[in-house]
N, C-alpha and C positions, 0 to 999 in steps of 0.2 A: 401477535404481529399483524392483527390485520385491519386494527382500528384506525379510524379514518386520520389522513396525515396533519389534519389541523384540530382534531379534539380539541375540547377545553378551548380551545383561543379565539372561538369566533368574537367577540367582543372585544379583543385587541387587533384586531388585526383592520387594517386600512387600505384601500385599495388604489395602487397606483396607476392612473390608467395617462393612455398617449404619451408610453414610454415604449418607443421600439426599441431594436438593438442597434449602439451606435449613441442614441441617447442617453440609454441606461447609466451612461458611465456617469454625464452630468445630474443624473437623477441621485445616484448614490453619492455624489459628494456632496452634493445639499442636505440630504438623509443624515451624514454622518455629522454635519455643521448644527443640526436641529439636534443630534444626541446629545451635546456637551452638558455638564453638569456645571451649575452657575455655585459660586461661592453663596455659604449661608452662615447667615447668625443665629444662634440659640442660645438661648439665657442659660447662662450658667456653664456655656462648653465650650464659648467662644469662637472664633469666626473658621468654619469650614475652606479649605483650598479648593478654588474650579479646577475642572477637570474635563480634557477635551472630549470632543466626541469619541465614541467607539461604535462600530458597527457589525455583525456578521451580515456577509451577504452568502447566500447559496445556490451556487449556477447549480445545472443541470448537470456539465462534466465539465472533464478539464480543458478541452478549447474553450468553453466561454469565460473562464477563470484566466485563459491567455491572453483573451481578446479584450477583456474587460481591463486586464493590469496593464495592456498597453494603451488603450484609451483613457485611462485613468492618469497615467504619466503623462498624456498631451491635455488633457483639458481640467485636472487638478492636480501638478506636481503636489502641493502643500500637503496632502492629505499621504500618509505612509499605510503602503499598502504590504498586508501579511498575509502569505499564499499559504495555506493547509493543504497539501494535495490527501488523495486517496492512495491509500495500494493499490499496487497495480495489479491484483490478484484478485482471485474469486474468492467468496465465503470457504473457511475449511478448503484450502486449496493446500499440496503437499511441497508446494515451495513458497518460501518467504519472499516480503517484496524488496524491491528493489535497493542497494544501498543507497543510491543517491536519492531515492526518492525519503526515505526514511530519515536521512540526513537533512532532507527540505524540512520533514515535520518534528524531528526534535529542536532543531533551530526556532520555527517557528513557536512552538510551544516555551523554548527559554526565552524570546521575545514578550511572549504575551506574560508569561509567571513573573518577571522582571520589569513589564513597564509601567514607565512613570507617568504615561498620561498627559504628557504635555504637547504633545500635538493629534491631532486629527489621527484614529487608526482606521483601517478598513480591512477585516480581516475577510480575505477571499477565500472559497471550500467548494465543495462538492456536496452532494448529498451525500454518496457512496461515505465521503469522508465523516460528514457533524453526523452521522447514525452509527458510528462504530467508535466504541471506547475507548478513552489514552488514558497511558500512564498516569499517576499521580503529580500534584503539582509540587508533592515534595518530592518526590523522586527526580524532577528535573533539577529542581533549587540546588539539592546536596550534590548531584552530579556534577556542575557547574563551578568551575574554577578557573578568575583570570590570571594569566602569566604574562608574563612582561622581561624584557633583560632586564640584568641587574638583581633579580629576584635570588635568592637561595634556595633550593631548593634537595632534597635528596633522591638522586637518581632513580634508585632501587623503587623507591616508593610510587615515583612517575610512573615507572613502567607497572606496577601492579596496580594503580589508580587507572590507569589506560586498559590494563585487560576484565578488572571489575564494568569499566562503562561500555563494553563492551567491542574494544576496538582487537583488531587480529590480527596476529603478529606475524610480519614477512620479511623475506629479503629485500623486496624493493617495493617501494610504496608505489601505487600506482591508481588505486579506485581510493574512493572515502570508504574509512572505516579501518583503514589499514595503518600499520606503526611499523616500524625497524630500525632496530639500533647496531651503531658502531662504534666500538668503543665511546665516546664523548658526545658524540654527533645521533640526533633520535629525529627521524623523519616519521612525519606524521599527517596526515587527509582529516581533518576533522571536520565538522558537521557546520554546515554555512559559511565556507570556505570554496570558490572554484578552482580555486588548486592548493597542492599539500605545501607544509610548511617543514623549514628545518633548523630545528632546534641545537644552537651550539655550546657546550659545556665547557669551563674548567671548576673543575675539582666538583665541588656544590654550586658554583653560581652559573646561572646563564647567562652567556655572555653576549648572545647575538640570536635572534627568529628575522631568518631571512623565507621567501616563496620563493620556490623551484618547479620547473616545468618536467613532469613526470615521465617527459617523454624524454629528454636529453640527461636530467636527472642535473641540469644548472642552476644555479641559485639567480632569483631577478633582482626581486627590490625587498629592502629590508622592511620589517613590519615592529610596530610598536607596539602591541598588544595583540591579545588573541585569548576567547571564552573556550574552556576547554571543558565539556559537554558530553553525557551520553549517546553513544553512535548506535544503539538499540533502544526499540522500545522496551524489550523482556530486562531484567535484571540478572547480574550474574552476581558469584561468589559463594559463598558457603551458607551465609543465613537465606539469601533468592534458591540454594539450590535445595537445604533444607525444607522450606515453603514449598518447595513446588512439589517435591514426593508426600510432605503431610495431605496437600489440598488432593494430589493425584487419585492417591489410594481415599481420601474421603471420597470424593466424588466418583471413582470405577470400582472401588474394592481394590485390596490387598491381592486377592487372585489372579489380577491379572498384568501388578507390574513388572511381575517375573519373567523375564523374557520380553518385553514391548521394547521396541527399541528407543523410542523416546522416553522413556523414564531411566532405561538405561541411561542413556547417553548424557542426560543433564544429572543424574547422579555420579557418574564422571568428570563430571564438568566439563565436557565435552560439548561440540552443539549439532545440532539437528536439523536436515532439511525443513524449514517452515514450521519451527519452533514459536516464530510469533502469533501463530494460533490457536495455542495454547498461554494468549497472554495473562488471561485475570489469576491462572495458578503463579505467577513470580510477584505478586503484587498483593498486596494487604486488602487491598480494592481499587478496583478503577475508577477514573473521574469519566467526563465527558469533556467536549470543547467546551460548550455553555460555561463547566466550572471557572475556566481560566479566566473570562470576561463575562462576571456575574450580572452585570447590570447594561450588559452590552443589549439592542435592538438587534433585529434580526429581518430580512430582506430576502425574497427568492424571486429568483428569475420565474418569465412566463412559463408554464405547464411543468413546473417542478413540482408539484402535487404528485402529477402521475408517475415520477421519477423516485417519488420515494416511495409509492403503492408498488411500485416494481423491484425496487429494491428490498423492502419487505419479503416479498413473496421468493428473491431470489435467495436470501438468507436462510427460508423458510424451505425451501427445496433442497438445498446442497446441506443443510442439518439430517434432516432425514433422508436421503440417501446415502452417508454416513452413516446412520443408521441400521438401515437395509444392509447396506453390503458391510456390515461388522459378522452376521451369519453367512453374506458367501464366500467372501476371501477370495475376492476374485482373481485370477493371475498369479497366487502366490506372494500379491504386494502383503505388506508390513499394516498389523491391525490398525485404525485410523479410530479414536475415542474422541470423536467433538466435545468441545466445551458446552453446556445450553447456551442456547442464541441470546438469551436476556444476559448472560454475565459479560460475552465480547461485543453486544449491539445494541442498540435501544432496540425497542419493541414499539407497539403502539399508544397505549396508556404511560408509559414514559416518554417519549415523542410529544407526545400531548400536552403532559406536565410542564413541561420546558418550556413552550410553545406558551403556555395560558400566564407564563409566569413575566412576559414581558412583552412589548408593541413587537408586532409583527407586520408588516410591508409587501405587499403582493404585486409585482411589477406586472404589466400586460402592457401589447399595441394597440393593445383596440380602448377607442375613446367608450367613456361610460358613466353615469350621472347615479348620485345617492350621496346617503348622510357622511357613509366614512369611503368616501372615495375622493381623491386628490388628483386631479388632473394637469399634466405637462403638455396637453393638447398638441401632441406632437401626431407625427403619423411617416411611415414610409416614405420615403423622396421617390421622385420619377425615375422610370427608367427607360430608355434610349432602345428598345428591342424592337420597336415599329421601323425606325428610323435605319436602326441596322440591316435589319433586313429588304427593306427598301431601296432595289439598285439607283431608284433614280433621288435617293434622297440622302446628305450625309449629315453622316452624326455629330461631326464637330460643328457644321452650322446649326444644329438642332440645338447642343448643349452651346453655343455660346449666347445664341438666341435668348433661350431659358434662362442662363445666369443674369442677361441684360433686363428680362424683364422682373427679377427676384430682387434687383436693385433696385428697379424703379418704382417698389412697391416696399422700399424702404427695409428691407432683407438683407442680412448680411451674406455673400455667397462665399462657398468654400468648396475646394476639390478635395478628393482626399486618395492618397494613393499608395499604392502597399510599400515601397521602394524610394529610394531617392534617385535610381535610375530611371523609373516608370515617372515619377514626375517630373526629372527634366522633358522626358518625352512629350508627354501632356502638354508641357508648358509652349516647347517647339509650335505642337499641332493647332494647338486653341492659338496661339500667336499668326499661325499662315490662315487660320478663319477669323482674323478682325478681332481679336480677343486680346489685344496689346494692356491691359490694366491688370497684369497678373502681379502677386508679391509670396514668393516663400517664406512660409511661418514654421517656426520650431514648437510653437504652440496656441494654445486657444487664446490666450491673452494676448499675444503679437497680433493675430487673427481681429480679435477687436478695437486694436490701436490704429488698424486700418482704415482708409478713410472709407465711405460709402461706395463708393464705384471703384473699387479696387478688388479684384477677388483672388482671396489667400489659396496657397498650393500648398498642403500640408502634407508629412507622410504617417499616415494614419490608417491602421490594417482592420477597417471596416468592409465588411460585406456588402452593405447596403446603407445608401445613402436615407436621407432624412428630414424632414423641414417644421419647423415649429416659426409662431408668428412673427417670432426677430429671426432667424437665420435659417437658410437651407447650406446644405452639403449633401454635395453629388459623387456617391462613391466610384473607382476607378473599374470596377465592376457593370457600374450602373452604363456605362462609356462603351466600354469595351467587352462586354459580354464574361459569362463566367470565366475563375483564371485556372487549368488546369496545375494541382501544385504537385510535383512529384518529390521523394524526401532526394536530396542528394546524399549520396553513399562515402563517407569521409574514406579519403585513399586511404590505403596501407603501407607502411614506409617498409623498405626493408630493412632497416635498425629494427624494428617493434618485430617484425617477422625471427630476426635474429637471437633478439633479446629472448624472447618466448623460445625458441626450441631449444636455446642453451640452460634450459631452466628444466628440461628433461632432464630424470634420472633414469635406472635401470629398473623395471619393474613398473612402473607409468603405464596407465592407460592410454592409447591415443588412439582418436576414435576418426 
């Protein structure tokens, strides 16, 4: 685990310099336009079909993977972007991740096992995430079943297809991953879905999938189709549960599944806090992301080197203390048997592999001159902090000033601002400082159909603004000084208060 995060690759890999953040986004859509694979003739096998680009990129975490897919939507819709998050868990941690989150990555992973490659992909990830193992790309394929009304279909069978891919059965559906039937009527949250769906019945046929709002439990609008998908990465049933006590007792001994309560518990078919840690035992073998997009390129944000040496070392920590505390048993908790870190993680010599086997992309701000280096000669935009602080000087005739002379030197300008209320304001202020040539853009193309002394008001949730030889953007940051974000706390209705405590029985824990 401790070999260097670019082994093997240094001869593929290229260096993208005068790519701040902000920029990147326009970086990687060029990237992904230079992947495509152009139609070929060979004798005798006849003419090959093109195929568009495909890309992996890998932020450092998951805001740059937010920040990126929202600048990515303003300044190349055309390009489809496919998020992979991470779990939202430590290595060996004793609880599983998240549903919804796990719901984003089966989704994404039946997109990538199923596409056809006709347009532009840009699959966005994590580190934490392309260094930890998924499922198989057959195990998503067989899971995957579309329904439609009008289909036929057998009841009985839905419902045991739905607890095999591992969805869990309630009285009201309310998170993904959950199903509940009523007599004819089967309400279901499935994976790339922002809310659940409800399936209507006579006899064998379906007769209507309408979406309903989990909270009032109404049907809205009727839906024409829908991929019905594994909602775990682990597998269930009798042959996954089989598999998982052969691999168990191979790899700890027979000694000790007597009594563990994880092998219990999936030999019941039951399931288990942070079961998916135990994933390469339900699995013939795991693939990687790479597998899904064999001939895809690959792109890391600035100082993601050191993100995966940290990553490494954190995998490499929580294995062995798993370890250690298998002899103290500390607290009376439940023994904890790690898988090795090579069967759920890559390692370094595999990391490497992957890496030497395709062009690799190393994004930086800083400009820099050599044979495999490619420069967007871009750099940070100004920022307005002298001005600010400066009682006797303001910042809106600083910044309108600036914008007039980014024109004059033949620059396209552009504000960019987190809000569509923050930019009406903007618009206001720079209009009462002589700045009357404004024009609101929905996006980077509107942006350039603008005439030269016109400067576009986009909303665009960049930190830092930017400037390269045709165009600066001045972020609303750069303006206004850093923006304090606080999360807001979504009310609580008292229906939901309601619904939940009538959902106690007698003997309920409540804590």
């Amino acid at each position: 685990m401790t070999a260097p995060a670019n082994a093997g690759a240094a001869h593929h890999d290229i260096t993208i310099a005068g790519a701040p953040e902000g920029l990147d986004a326009m970086v990687l859509a060029r990237l992904v336009e230079e992947a495509g694979i152009p139609a070929q003739v060979k004798p005798g096998a006849g003419k090959t079909e093109a195929k568009a680009g495909i890309l992996i990129h890998v932020a450092r975490d998951d805001r740059r993977v937010d920040a990126l897919e929202a600048a990515l939507a303003f300044f190349s819709p055309a390009v489809k972007v496919i998020a992979f998050p991470a779990w939202d868990t430590v290595p060996y941690d004793r609880v599983g991740p998240n549903a919804d989150i796990v719901s984003k990555r089966i989704s994404a992973l039946a997109r990538l096992a199923l596409s056809s490659r006709k347009e532009p992909v840009l699959v966005l990830t994590t580190v934490n995430a392309i260094l930890q193992r998924v499922p198989p790309r057959s195990f998503v394929r067989e899971g995957l079943r579309p329904i439609a009304p009008g289909q036929r279909m057998d009841l009985n069978r839905l419902v045991k297809r739905m607890s095999l891919s591992g969805f869990r059965r309630v009285s009201q559906v309310i998170e993904p991953g959950e199903f509940a039937v009523r007599g004819g009527i089967v309400d279901l949250f499935a994976p790339g879905r922002s809310t659940p769906i409800r399936m209507d019945f006579f006899g064998d046929t379906l007769e209507s999938i309408k979406a309903f709002d989990p909270t009032t439990q109404r049907t809205t609008k009727p839906i024409q189709k829908f991929a019905l998908m594994p909602v775990s990465e682990a597998a269930f049933g009798e042959d996954a549960v089989a598999r998982f006590r052969q691999r168990y007792v191979s790899l700890f001994g027979g000694s000790v599944a007597n009594g563990d309560p994880l092998y219990e518990a999936v030999s019941a078919g039951s399931r288990y806090p942070g079961q998916e840690h135990w994933l390469p035992l339900y699995h013939d073998a795991l693939e990687t992301l790479f597998d899904y997009v064999p001939d895809a390129a690959v792109s890391f944000d600035h100082m993601s080197d050191q993100a995966v040496a940290e990553r490494f070392e954190q995998v490499r920590e929580h294995y062995q203390a798993r370890i250690e505390a298998l002899d103290a048993q500390k607290f009376g908790a439940p023994p904890y048997r790690p898988v090795p870190p090579g069967d759920m993680f890559l390692d370094g010599p595999a990391w490497g592999k992957q890496l030497g086997a395709r062009r690799v992309y190393r994004l930086t701000p800083f400009d820099q001159e050599g044979a495999n280096v490619r420069s967007w000669r871009g750099r940070p935009g100004r920022t307005f902090q002298l001005e600010r602080q400066n009682p006797d000087l303001n910042v809106f005739d600083a910044v309108a000033a600036h914008l007039r002379s980014m024109q004059a030197a033949n620059k396209r300008a552009m504000i960019a601002a987190w809000t569509p209320g923050a930019r009406e304001r903007l618009a206001s202020l720079l209009a009462d400082h002589g700045l009357k040539q404004v024009r609101k853009v929905e996006s980077y193309a509107e942006a350039l159909a603008l005439p030269g002394n016109v400067t576009a008001l986009a909303v665009l949730g960049i930190e830092r603004g930017f400037e390269t030889p045709e165009i600066a953007i001045i972020g609303e940051q750069d303006i206004l000084g850093d923006r304090m974000v606080r999360q807001r706390k979504k009310p609580r209705k008292a229906v939901d208060v309601l619904a939940q405590a009538s959902s106690l029985s007698v003997g309920d824990l409540v804590v």
